[in-house]
C-alpha positions as CSV (number, residue, x, y, z in Angstrom):
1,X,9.2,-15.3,-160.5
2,X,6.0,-17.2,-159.4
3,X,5.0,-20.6,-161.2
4,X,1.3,-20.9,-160.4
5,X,-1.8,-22.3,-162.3
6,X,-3.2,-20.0,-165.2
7,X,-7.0,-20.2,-164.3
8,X,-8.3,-17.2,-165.4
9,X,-9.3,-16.3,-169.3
10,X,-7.4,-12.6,-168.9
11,X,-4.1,-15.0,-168.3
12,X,-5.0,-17.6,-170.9
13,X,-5.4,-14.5,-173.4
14,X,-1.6,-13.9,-173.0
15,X,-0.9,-17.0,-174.1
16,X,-1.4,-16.4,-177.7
17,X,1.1,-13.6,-177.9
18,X,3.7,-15.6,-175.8
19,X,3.3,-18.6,-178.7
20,X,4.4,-15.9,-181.4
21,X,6.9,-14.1,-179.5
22,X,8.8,-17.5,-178.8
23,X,8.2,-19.6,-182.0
24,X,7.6,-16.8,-184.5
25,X,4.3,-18.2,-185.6
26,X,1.4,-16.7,-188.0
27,X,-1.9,-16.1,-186.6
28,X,-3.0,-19.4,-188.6
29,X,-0.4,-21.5,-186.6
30,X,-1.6,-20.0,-183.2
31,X,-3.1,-22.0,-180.9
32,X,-6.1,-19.9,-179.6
33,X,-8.1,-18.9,-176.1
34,X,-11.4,-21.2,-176.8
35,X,-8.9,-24.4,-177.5
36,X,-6.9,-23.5,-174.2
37,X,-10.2,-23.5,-172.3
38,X,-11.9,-26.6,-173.6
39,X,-8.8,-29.0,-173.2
40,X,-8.2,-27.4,-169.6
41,X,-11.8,-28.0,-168.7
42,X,-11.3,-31.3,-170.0
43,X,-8.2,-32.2,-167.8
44,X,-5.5,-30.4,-169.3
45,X,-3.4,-28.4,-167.1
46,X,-2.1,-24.9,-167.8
47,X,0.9,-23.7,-165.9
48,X,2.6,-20.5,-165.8
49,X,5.4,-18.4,-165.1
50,X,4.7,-15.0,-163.8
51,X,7.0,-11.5,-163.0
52,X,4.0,-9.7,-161.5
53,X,0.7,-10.1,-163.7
54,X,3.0,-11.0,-167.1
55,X,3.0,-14.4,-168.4
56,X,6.6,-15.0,-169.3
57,X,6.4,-18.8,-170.3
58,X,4.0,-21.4,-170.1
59,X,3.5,-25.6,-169.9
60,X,0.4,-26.4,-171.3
61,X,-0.6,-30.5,-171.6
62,X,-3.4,-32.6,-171.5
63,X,-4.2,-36.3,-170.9
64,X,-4.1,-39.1,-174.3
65,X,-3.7,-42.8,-174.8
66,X,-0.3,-44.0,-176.0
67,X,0.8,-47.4,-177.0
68,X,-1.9,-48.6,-175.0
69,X,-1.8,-47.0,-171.9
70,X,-3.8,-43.6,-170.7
71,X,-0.8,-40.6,-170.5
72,X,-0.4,-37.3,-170.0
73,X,0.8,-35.3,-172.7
74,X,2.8,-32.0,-172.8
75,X,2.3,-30.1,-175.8
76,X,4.0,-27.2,-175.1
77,X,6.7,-25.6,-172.9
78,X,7.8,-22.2,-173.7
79,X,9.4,-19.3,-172.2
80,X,9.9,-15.6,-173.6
81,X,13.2,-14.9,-175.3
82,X,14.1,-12.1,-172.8
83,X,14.3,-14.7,-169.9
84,X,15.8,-17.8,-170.8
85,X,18.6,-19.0,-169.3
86,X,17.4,-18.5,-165.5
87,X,15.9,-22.3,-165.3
88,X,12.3,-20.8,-165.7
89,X,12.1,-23.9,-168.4
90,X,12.6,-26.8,-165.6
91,X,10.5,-24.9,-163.0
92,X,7.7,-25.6,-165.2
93,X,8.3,-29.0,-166.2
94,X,8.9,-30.0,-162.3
95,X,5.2,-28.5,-161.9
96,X,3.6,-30.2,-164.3
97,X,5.3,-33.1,-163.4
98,X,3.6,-33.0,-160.0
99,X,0.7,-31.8,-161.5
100,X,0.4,-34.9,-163.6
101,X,1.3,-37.0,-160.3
102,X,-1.8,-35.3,-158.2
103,X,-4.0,-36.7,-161.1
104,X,-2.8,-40.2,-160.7
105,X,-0.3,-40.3,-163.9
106,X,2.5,-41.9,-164.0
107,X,3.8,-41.1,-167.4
108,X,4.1,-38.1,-169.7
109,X,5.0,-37.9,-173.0
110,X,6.1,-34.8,-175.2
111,X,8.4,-34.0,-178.3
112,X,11.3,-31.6,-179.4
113,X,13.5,-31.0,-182.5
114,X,16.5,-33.8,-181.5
115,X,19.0,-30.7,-183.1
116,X,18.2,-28.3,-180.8
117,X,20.8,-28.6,-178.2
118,X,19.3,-26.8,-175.2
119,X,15.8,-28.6,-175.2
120,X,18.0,-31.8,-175.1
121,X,20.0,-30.9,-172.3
122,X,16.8,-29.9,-170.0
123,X,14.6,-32.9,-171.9
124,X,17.1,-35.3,-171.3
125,X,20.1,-34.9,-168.8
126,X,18.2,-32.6,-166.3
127,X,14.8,-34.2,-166.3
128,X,15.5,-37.9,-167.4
129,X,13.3,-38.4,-170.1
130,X,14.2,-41.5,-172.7
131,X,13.5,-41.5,-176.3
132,X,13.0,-44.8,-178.6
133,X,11.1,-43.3,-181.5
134,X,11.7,-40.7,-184.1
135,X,8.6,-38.8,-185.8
136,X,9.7,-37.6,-189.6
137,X,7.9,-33.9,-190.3
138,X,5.9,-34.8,-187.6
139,X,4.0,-31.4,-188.1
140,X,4.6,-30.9,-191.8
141,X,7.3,-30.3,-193.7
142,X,7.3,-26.6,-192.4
143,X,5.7,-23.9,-190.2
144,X,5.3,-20.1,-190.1
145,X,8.1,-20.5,-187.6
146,X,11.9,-19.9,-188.8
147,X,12.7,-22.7,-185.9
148,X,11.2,-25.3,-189.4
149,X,13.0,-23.1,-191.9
150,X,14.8,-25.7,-194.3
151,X,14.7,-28.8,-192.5
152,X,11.1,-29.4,-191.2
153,X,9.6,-30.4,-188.5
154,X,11.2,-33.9,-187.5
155,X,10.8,-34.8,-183.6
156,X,12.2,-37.4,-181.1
157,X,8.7,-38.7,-179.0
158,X,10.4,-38.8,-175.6
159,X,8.9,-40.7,-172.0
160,X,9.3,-39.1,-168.9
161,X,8.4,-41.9,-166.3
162,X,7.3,-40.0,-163.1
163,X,8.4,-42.2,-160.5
164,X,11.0,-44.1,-161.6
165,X,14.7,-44.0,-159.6
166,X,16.3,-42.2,-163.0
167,X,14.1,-39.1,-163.2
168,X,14.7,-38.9,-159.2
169,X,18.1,-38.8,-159.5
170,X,18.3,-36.6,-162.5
171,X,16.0,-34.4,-160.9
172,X,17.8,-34.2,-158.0
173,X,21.0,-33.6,-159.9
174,X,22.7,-37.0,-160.1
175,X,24.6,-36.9,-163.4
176,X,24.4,-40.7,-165.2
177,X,28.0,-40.5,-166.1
178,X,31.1,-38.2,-165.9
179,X,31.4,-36.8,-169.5
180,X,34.9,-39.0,-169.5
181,X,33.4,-42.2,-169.8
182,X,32.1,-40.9,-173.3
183,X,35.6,-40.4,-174.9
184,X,35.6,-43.8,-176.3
185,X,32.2,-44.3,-177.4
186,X,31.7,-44.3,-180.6
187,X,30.0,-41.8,-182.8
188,X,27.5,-42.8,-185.5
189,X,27.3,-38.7,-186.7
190,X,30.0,-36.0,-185.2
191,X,31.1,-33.1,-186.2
192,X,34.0,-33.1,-188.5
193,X,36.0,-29.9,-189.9
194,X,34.5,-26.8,-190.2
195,X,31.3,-27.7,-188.6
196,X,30.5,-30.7,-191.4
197,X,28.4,-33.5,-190.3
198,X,30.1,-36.7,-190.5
199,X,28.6,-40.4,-190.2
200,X,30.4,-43.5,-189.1
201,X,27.9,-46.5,-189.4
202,X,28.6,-49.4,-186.9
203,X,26.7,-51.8,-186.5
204,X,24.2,-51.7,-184.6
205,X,23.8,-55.6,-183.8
206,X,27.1,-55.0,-181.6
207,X,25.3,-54.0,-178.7
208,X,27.7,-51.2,-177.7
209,X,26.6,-47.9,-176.5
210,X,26.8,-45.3,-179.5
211,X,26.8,-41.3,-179.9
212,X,24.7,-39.4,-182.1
213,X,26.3,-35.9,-182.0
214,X,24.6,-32.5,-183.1
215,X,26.0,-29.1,-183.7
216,X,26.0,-26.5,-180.9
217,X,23.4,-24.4,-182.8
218,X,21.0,-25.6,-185.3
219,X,19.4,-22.1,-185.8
220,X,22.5,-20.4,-186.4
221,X,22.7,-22.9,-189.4
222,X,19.7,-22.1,-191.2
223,X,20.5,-18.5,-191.5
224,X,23.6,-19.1,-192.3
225,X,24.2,-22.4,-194.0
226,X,21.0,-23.9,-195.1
227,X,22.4,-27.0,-197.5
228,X,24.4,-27.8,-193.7
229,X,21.4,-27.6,-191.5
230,X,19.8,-30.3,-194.2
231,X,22.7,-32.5,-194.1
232,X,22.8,-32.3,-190.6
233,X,19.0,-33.1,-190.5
234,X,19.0,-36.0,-193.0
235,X,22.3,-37.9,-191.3
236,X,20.6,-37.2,-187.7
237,X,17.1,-38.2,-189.1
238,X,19.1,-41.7,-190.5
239,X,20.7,-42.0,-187.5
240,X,17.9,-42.5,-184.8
241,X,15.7,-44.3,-187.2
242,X,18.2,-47.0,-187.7
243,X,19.5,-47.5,-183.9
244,X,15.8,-47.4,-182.7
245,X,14.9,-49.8,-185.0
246,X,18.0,-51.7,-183.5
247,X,16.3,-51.6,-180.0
248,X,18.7,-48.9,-178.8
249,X,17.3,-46.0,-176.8
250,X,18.4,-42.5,-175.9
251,X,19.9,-42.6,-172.5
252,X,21.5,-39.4,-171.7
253,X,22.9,-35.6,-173.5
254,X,25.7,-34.3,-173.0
255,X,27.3,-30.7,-173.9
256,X,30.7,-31.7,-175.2
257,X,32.7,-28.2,-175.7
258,X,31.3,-25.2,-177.2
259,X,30.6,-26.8,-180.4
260,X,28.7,-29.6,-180.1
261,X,26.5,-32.1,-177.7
262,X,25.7,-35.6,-177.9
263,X,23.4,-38.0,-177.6
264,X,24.0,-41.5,-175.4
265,X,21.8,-44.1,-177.2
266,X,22.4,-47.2,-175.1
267,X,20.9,-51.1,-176.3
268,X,18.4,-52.9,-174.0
269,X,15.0,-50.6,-174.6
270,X,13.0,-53.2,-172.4
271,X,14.8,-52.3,-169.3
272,X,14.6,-48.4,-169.8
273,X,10.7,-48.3,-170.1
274,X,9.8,-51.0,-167.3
């Protein structure tokens, strides 16, 4: 597998069918060649990952201005059904992340559906990202994509802060914490019998860390179960609202058991972003 830039216009062609093969998208949802071009002309980069001369995934971003400060931002990371599960999906992020470094940037921003377990794991434990605000249907209420079927398009805005000692060491494979030290944490939502979403408000004045815990597969719940995948969306979505609003901030993920993963949201959001 070769991570390399995708200059050419024959490789930015394959990105349109990559986008539908991995999200499920319409042709109206599609991001097209002539946008690819312009925003990389403009300083976007455009990274891909290669088995011979096929794209099989893709980070594509470009630079912004967020909460005052110039950022780079990652739109999108994907990777073809057929070959996830090899770490193709951190390969690219590492690159772009020393992309973005070449260019001077010390900060980039991105977001992802907080119920999707995996993207957590990789956006959060493995690469050290922190989160501290929650967009609602930040896309629209839905999508041609099933990924948006029943319960929208909510996503946590997440900082990835290049430099700092926490994205070394997660980086570099440091773990935070030992999952023990989570046993007696408390969970605002976990997952109670049968797979049910259950919500145990504390408040959030206390100042201890909390746990915001998500099923093991979202998707698998809005084929199966929609009303769940709601319920699970609307106690999640009330969830991070109120503890950001509280001046707590996502610290870590962890993969519990085969069932479920949570969230770390520790207080002090000051401290996290300096």
């Amino acid at each position: 597998m070769q991570i390399q830039q995708i200059d050419s216009i024959a490789q930015m062609k394959q990105l349109e069918k990559l986008q539908q093969d991995v999200w499920g998208w319409s042709d109206l949802d599609t991001t097209p060649l002539m946008d690819f071009i312009i925003l990389k002309e403009l300083g976007g980069t455009l990274i891909g990952a290669f088995e011979d001369e096929r794209l099989v995934g893709f980070s594509f971003g470009f630079p912004g201005y967020d909460e005052g400060q110039i950022v780079f931002h990652s739109h999108m990371l994907a990777v073809h059904p057929s070959y996830r599960g090899g770490g193709i999906g951190l390969q690219l992020k590492l690159a772009q992340r020393l992309a973005a470094l070449d260019r001077g940037f010390q900060r980039i921003t991105w977001t992802f559906d907080p119920l999707q377990s995996t993207n957590a794991h990789l956006n959060v434990h493995k690469l050290g990202v922190v989160a501290h605000r929650y967009r609602v249907n930040f896309y629209g209420e839905q999508s041609s994509s099933t990924l948006h079927r029943h319960i929208g398009t909510d996503r946590l805005w997440v900082d990835w802060l290049l430099e700092t000692k926490r994205v070394r060491d997660r980086i570099e494979g440091h773990d935070s914490c030992a999952p023990s030290t989570y046993d007696e944490v408390q969970r605002l939502i976990r997952v109670g019998t049968n797979g049910a979403v259950v919500s145990d408000p504390v408040d959030p004045h206390s100042r201890s860390n909390v746990l915001i815990e998500i099923p093991a597969n979202i998707s698998l719940l809005q084929q199966e179960s929609p009303d769940a995948a709601v319920a699970w969306r609307e106690a999640t979505r009330a969830a991070f609202i109120d503890a950001f609003a509280a001046g707590y901030i996502v610290d870590d993920f962890l993969r519990t058991d085969s069932e479920s993963g949570c969230y770390l949201l520790v207080p002090g959001r000051d401290n996290e972003l300096d």
